[in-house]
C-alpha atoms as an extended CHARMM CRD file, in Angstrom:
* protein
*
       242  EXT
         1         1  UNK       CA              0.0000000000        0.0000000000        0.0000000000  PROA      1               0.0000000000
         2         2  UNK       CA              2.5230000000        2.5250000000        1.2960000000  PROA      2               0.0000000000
         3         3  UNK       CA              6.5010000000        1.8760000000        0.3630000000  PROA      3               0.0000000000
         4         4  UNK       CA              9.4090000000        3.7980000000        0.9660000000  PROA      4               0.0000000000
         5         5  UNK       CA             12.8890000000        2.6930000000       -0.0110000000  PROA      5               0.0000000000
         6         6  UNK       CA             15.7400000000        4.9480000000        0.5310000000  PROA      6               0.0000000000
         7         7  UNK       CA             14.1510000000        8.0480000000        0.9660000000  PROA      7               0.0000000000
         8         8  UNK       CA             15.9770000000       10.9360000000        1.7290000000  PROA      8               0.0000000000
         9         9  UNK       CA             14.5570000000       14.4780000000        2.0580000000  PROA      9               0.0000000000
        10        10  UNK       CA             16.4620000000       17.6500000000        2.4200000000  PROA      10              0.0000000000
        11        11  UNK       CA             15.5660000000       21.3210000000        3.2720000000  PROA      11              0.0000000000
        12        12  UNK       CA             18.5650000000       22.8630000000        1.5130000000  PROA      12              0.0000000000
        13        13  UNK       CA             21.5020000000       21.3360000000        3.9110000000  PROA      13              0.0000000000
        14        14  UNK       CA             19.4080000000       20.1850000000        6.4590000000  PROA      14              0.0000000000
        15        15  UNK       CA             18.6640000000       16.7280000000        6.1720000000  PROA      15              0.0000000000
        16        16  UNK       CA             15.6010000000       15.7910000000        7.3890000000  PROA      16              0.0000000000
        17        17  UNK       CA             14.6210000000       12.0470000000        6.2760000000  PROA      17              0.0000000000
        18        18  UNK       CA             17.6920000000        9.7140000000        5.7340000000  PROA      18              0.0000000000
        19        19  UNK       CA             18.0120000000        6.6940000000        4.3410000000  PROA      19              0.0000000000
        20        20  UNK       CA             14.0930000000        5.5700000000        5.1320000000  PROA      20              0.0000000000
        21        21  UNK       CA             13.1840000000        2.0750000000        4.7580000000  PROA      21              0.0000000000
        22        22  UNK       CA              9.2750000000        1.7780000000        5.7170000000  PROA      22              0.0000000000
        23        23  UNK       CA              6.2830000000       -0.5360000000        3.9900000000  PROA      23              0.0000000000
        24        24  UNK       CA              2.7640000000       -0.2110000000        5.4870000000  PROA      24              0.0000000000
        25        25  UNK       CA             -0.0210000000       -2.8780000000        4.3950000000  PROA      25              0.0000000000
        26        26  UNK       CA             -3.3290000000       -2.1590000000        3.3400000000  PROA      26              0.0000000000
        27        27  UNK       CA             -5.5320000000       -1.9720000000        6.6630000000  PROA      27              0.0000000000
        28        28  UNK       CA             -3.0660000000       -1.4310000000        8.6800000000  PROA      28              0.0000000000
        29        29  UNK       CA             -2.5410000000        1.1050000000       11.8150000000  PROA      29              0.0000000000
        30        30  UNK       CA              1.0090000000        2.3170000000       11.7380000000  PROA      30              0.0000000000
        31        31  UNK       CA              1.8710000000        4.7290000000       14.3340000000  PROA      31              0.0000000000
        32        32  UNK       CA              4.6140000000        7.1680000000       14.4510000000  PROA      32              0.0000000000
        33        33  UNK       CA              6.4760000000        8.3160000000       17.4180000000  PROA      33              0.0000000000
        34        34  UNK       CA             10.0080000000       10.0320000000       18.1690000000  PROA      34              0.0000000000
        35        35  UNK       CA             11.0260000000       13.3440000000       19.7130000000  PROA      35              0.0000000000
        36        36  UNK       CA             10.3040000000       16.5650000000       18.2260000000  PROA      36              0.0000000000
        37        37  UNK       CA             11.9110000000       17.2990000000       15.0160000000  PROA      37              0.0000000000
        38        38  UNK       CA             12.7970000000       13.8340000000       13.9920000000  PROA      38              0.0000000000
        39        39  UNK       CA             11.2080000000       14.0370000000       10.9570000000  PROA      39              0.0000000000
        40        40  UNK       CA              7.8600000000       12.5490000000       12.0910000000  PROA      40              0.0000000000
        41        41  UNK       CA              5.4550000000       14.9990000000       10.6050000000  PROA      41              0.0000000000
        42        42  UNK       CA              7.6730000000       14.8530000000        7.5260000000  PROA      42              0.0000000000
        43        43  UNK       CA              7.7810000000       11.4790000000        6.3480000000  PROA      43              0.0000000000
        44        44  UNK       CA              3.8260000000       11.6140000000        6.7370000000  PROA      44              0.0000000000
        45        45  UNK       CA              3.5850000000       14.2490000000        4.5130000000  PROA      45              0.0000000000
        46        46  UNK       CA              5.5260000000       12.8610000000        1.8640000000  PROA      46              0.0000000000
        47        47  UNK       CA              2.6850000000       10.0650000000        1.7330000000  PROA      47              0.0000000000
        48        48  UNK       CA              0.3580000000       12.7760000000       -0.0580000000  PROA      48              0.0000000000
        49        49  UNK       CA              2.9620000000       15.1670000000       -1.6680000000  PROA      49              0.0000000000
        50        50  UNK       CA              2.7010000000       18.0740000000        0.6690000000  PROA      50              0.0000000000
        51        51  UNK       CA              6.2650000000       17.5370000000        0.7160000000  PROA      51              0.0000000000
        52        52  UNK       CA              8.5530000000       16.1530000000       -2.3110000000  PROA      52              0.0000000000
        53        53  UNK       CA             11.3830000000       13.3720000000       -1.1270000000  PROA      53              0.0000000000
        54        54  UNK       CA             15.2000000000       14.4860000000       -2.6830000000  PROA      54              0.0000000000
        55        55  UNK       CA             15.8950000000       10.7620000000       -3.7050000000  PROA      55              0.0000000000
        56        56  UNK       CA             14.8920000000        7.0010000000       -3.0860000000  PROA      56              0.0000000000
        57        57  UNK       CA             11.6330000000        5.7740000000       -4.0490000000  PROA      57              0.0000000000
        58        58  UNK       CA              8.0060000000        6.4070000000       -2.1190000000  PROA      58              0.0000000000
        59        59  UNK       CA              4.7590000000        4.1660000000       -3.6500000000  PROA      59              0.0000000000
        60        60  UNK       CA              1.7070000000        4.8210000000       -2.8200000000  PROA      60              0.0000000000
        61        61  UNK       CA             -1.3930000000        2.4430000000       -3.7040000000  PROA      61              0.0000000000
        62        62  UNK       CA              0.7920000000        1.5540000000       -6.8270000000  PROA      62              0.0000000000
        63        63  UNK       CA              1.9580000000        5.4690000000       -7.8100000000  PROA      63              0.0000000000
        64        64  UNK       CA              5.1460000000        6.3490000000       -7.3770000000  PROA      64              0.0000000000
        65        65  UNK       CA              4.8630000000        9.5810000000       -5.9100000000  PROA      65              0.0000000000
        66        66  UNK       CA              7.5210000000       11.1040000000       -6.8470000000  PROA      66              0.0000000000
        67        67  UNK       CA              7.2320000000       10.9020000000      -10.0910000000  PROA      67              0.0000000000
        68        68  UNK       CA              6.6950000000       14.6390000000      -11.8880000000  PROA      68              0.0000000000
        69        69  UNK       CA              3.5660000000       13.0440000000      -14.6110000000  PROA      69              0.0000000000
        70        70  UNK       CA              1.3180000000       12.0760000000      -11.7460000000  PROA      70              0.0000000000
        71        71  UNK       CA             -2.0330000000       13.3820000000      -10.9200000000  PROA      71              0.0000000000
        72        72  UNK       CA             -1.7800000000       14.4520000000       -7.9180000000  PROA      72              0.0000000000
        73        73  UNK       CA             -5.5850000000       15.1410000000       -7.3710000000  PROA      73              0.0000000000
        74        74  UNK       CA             -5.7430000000       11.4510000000       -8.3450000000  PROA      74              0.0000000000
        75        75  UNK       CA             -3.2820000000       10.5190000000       -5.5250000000  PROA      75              0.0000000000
        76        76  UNK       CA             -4.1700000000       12.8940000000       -2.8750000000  PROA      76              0.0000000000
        77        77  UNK       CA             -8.1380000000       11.8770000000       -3.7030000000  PROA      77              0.0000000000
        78        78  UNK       CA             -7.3040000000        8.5920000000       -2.2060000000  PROA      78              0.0000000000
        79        79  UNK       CA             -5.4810000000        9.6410000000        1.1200000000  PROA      79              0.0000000000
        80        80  UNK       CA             -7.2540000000       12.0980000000        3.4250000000  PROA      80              0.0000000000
        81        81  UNK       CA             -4.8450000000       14.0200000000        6.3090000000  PROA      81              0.0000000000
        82        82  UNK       CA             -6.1520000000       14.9320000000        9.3870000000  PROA      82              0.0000000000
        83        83  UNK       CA             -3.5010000000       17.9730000000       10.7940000000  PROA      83              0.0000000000
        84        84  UNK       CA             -2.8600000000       19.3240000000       14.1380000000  PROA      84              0.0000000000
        85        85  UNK       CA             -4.7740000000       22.3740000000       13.4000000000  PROA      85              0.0000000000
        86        86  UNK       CA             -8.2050000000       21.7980000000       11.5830000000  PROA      86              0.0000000000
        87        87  UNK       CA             -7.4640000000       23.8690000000        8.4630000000  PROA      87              0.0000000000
        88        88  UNK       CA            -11.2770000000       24.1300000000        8.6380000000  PROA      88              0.0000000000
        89        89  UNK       CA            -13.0500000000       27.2990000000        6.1100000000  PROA      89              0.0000000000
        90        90  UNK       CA            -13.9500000000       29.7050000000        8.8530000000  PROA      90              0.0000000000
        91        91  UNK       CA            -16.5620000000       31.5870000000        6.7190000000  PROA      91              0.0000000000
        92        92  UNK       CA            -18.1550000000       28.4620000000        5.8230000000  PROA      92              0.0000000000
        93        93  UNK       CA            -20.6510000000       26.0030000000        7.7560000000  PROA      93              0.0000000000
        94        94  UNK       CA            -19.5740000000       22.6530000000        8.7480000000  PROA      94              0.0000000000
        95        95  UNK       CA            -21.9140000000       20.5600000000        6.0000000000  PROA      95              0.0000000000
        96        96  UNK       CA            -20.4130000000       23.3220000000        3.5250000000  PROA      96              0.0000000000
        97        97  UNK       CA            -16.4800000000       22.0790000000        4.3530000000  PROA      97              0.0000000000
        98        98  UNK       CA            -17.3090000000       18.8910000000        4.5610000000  PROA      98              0.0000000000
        99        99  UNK       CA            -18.8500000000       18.9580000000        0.8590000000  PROA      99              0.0000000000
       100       100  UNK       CA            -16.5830000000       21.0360000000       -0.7010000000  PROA      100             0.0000000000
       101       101  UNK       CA            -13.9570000000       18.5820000000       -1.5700000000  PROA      101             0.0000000000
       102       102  UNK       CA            -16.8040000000       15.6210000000       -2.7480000000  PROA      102             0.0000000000
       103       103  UNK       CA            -18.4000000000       18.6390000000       -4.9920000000  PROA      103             0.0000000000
       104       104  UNK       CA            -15.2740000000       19.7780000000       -6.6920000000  PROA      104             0.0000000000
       105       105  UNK       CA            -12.8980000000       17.3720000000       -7.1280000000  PROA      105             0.0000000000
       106       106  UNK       CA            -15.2650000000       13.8060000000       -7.1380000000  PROA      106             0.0000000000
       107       107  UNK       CA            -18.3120000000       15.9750000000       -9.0740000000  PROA      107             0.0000000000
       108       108  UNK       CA            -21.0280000000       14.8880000000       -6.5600000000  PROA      108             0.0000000000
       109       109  UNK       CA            -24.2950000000       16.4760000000       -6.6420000000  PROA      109             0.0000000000
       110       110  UNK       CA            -25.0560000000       18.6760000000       -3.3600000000  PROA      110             0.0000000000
       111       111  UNK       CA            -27.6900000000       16.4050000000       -2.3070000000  PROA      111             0.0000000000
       112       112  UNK       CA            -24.9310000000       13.5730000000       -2.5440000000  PROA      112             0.0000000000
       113       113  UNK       CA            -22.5870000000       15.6820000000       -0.8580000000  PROA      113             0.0000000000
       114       114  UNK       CA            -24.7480000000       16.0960000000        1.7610000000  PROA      114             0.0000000000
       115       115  UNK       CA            -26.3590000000       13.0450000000        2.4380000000  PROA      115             0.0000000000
       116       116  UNK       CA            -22.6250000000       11.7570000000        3.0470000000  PROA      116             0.0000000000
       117       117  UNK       CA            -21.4170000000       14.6920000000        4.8400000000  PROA      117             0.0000000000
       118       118  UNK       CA            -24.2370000000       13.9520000000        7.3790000000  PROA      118             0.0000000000
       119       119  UNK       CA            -23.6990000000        9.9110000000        7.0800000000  PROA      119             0.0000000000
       120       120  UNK       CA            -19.8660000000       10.8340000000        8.7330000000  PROA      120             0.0000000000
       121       121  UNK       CA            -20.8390000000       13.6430000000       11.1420000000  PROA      121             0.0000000000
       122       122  UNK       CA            -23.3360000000       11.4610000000       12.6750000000  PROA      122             0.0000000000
       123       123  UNK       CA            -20.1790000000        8.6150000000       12.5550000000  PROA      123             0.0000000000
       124       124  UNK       CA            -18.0150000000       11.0990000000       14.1920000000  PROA      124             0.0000000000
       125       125  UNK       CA            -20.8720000000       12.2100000000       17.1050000000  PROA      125             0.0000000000
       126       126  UNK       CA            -21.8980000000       15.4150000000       16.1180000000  PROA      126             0.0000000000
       127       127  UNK       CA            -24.7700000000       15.3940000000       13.3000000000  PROA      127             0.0000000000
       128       128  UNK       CA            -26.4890000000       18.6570000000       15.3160000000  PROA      128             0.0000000000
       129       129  UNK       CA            -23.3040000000       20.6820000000       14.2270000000  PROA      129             0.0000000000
       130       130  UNK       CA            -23.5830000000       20.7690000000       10.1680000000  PROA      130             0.0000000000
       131       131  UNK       CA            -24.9660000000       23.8740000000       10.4440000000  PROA      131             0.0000000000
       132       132  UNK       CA            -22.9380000000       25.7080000000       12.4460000000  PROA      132             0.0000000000
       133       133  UNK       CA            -19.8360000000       27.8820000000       11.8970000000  PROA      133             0.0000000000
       134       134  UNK       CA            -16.1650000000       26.0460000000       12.7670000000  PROA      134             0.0000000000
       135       135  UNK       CA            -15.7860000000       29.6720000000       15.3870000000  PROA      135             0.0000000000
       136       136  UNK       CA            -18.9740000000       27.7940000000       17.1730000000  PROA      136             0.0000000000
       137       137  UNK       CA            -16.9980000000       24.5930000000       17.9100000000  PROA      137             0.0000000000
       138       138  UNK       CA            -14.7650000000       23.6500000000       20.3840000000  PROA      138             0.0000000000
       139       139  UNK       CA            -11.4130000000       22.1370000000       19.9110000000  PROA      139             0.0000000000
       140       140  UNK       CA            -12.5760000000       18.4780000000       19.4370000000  PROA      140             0.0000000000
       141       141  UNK       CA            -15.2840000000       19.0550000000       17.9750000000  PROA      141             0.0000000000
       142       142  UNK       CA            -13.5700000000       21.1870000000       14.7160000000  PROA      142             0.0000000000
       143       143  UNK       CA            -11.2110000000       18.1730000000       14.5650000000  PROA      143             0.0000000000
       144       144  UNK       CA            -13.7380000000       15.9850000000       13.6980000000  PROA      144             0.0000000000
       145       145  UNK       CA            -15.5200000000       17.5740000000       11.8530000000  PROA      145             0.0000000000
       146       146  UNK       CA            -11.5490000000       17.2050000000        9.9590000000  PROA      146             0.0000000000
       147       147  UNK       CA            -11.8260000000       14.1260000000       10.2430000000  PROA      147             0.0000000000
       148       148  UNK       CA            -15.2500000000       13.6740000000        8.7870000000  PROA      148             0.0000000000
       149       149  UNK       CA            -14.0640000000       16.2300000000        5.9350000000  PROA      149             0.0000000000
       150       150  UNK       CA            -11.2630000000       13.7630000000        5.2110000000  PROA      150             0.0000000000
       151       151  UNK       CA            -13.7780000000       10.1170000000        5.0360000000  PROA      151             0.0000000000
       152       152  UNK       CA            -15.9410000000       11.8750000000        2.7910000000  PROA      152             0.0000000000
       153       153  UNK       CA            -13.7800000000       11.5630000000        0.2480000000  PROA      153             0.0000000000
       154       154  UNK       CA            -13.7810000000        8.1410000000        0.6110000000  PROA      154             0.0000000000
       155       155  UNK       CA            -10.2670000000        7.6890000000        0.4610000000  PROA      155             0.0000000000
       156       156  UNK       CA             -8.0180000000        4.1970000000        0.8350000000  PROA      156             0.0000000000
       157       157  UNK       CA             -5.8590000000        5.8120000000        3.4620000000  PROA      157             0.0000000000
       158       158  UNK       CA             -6.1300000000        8.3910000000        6.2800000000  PROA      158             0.0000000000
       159       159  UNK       CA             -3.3170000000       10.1470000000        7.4270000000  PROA      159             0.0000000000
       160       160  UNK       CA             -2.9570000000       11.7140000000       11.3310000000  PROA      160             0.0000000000
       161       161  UNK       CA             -0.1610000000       14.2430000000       11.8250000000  PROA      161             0.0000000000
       162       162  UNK       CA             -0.5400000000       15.2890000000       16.0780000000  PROA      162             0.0000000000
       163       163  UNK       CA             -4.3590000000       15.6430000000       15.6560000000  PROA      163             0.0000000000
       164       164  UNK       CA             -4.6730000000       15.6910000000       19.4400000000  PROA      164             0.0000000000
       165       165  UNK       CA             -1.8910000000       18.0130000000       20.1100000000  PROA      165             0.0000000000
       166       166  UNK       CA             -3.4600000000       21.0480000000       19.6730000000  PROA      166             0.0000000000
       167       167  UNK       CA             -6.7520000000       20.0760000000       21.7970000000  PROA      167             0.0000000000
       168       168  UNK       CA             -7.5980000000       20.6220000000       25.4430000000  PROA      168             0.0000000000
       169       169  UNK       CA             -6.8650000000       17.5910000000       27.5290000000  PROA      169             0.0000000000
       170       170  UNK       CA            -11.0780000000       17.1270000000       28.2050000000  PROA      170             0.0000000000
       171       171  UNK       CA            -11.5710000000       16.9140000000       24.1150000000  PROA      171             0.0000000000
       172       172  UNK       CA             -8.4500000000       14.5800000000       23.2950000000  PROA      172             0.0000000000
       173       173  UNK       CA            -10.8470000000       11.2950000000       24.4740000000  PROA      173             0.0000000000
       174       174  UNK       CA            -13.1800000000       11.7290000000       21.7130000000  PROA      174             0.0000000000
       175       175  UNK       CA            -11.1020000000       12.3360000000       18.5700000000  PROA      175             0.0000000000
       176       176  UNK       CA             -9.1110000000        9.6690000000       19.5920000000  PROA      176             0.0000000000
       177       177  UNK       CA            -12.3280000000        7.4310000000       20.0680000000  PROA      177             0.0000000000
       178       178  UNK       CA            -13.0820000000        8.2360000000       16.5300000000  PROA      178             0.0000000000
       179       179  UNK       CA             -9.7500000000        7.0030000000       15.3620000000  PROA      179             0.0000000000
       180       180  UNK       CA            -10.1130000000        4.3110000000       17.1020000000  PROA      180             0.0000000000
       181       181  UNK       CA            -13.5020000000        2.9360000000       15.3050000000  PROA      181             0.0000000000
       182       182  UNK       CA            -11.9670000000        3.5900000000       12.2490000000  PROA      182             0.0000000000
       183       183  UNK       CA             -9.0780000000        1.3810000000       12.6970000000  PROA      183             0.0000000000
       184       184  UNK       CA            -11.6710000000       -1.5960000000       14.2290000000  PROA      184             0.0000000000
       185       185  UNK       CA            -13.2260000000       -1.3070000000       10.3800000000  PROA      185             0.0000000000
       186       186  UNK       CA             -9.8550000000       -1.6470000000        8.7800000000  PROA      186             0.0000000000
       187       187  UNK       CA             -8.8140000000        1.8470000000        7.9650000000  PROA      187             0.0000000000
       188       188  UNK       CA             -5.2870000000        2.3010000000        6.2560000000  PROA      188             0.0000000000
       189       189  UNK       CA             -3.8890000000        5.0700000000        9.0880000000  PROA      189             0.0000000000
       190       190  UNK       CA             -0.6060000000        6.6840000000        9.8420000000  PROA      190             0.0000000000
       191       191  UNK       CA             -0.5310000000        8.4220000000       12.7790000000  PROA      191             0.0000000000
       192       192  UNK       CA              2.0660000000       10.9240000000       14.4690000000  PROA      192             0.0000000000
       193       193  UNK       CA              0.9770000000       11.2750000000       17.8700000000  PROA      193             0.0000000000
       194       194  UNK       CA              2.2450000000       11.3210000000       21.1280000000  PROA      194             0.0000000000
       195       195  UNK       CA              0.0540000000        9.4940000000       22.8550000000  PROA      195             0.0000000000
       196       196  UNK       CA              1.0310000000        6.5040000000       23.9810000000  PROA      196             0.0000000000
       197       197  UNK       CA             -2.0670000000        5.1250000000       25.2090000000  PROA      197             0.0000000000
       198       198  UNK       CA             -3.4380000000        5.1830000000       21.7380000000  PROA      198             0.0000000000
       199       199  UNK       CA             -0.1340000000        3.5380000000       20.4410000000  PROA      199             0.0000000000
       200       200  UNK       CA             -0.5720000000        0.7930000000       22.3460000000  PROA      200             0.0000000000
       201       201  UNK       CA             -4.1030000000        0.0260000000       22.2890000000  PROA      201             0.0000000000
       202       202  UNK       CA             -4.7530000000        0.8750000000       18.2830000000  PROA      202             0.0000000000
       203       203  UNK       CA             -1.3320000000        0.2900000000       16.5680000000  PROA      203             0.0000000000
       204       204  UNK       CA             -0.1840000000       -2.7440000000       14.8800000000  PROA      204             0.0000000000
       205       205  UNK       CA              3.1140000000       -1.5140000000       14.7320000000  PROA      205             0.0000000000
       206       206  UNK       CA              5.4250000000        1.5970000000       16.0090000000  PROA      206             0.0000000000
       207       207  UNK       CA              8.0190000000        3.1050000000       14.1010000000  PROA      207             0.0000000000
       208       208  UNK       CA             10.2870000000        5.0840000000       16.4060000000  PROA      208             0.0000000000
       209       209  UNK       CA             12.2230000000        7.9970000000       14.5780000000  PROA      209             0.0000000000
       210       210  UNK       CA             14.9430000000       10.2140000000       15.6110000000  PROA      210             0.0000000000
       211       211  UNK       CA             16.9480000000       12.3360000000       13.9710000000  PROA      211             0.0000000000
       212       212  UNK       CA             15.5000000000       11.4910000000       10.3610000000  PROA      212             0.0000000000
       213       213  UNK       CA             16.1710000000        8.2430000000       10.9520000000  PROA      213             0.0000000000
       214       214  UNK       CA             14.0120000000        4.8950000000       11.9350000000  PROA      214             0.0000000000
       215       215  UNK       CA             15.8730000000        3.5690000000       14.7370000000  PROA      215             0.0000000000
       216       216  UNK       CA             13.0150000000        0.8890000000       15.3470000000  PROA      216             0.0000000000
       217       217  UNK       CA              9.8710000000       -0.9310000000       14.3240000000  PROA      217             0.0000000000
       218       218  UNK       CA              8.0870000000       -3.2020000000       16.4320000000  PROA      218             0.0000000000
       219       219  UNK       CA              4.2450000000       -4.1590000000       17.2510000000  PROA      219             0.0000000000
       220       220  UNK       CA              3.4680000000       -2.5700000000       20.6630000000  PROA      220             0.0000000000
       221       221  UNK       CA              3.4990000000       -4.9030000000       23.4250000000  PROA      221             0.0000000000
       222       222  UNK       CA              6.9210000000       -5.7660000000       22.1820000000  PROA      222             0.0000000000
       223       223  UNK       CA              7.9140000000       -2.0950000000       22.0580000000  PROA      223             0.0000000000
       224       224  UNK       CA              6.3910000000       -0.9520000000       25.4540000000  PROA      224             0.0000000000
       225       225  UNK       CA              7.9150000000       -3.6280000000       26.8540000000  PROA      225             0.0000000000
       226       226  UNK       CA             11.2730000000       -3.4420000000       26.2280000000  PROA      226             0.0000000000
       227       227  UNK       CA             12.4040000000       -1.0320000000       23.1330000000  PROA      227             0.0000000000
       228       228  UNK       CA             15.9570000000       -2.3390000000       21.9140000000  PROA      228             0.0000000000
       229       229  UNK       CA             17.2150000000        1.0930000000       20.9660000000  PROA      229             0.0000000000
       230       230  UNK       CA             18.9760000000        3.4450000000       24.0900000000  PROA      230             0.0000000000
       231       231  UNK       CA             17.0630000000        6.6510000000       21.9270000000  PROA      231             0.0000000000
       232       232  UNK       CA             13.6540000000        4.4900000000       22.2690000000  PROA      232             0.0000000000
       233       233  UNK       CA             14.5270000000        3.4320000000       25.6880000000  PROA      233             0.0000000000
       234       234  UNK       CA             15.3480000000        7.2270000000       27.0870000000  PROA      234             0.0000000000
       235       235  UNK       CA             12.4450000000        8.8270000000       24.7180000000  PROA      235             0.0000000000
       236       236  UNK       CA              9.9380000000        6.3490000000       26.2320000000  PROA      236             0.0000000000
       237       237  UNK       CA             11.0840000000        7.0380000000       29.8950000000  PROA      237             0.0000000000
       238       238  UNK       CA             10.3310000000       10.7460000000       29.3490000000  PROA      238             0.0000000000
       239       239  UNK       CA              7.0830000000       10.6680000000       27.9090000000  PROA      239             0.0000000000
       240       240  UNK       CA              5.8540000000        8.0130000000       30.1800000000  PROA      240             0.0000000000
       241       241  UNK       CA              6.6500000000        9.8440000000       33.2050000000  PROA      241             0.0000000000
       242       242  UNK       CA              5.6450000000       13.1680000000       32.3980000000  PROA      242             0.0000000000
């Protein structure tokens, strides 16, 4: 589904993603963890071409994304990203953000567009909401609505970079609840989070980065447990005892 061989990714000297070495499977929950500025947020958007890789190879449901002919409204039609800050329309309701997307790009008729919008808001708790105004929300709520933005699309992979990390510790339960029936019904996901709770219930693996690098992949008992690398060992001691 997802494959990355040697990928490398610079921002003028700085390198960011080296040597990267990563295959996730179709329905599975990968989740990505490592301290800040490892190159986390990165690699995830390389998935959908919000950032181009400098050299190696990155597939994608078959398309190799960095090749220049691509479509990339055909590529980026199949993988909807949820980010840490909702990147929601302001001036427009919640039914009309959620639609916009299905309207333009798939051609859907409104009613369409609606009935679906509705169909995920209910799935994501908050049907009452479509017709008010993102500035009306709180926190969890405008993520997922995000979220519902991004299954409307109906796309073969969802992408997570930090969406708790910007929310008020009350509202982080019930995004992540979200995520989590998604995963149950066999979502493709790729999550950068820190929370480890999630990690270990949801994910069927964890990649641990640092400094551009993956220093380890392992499912998440075995990882919780007893992480081989020193970096995992001392990153996991912080966070966990926070």
């Amino acid at each position: 589904m997802i494959y990355f061989h040697q990928v490398n990714k610079y921002y003028g000297d700085f390198h960011v993603l080296k040597d990267i070495n990563l295959t996730i499977n179709q329905g599975e929950v990968v989740v990505i963890i490592g301290p800040s500025g490892s190159g986390k947020s990165t690699l995830v958007r390389c998935i959908n071409r919000l950032e181009t890789i400098s050299s190696g190879e990155l597939i994608v449901d078959g398309v190799k994304v960095n090749d220049k002919q691509i479509n990339i409204n055909e590529l980026r039609r199949n993988i909807g990203m949820v980010f840490q800050h909702f990147n929601l329309y302001p001036h427009m309701t919640v039914l009309q953000n959620i639609t916009l997307a299905p309207r333009k790009v798939l051609g859907m008729s409104e009613k369409e567009a609606n009935d679906i919008a509705m169909y995920y808001l209910e799935k994501v708790g908050i049907p009452d909401k479509a017709n008010a105004y993102p500035s009306a929300l709180s926190g969890g709520q405008q993520q997922r609505v995000a979220i519902a933005r991004g299954l409307a699309m109906k796309p073969k992979i969802m992408l997570f970079d930090e969406p708790t990390s910007a929310l008020d510790p009350e509202t982080i339960g019930e995004v992540l609840d979200v995520m989590k029936q998604l995963a149950k019904e066999g979502m493709t996901m790729v999550v950068v989070t820190h929370e480890m709770g999630f990690a270990r219930e949801v994910a069927d693996r964890i990649v641990f980065m640092d400094q551009g690098r993956i220093l380890e992949e392992a499912p998440p008992e075995e990882f919780f447990a007893a992480p081989k690398e020193e970096r995992a060992r001392v990153f996991l001691s912080r966070i966990l005892n926070h």
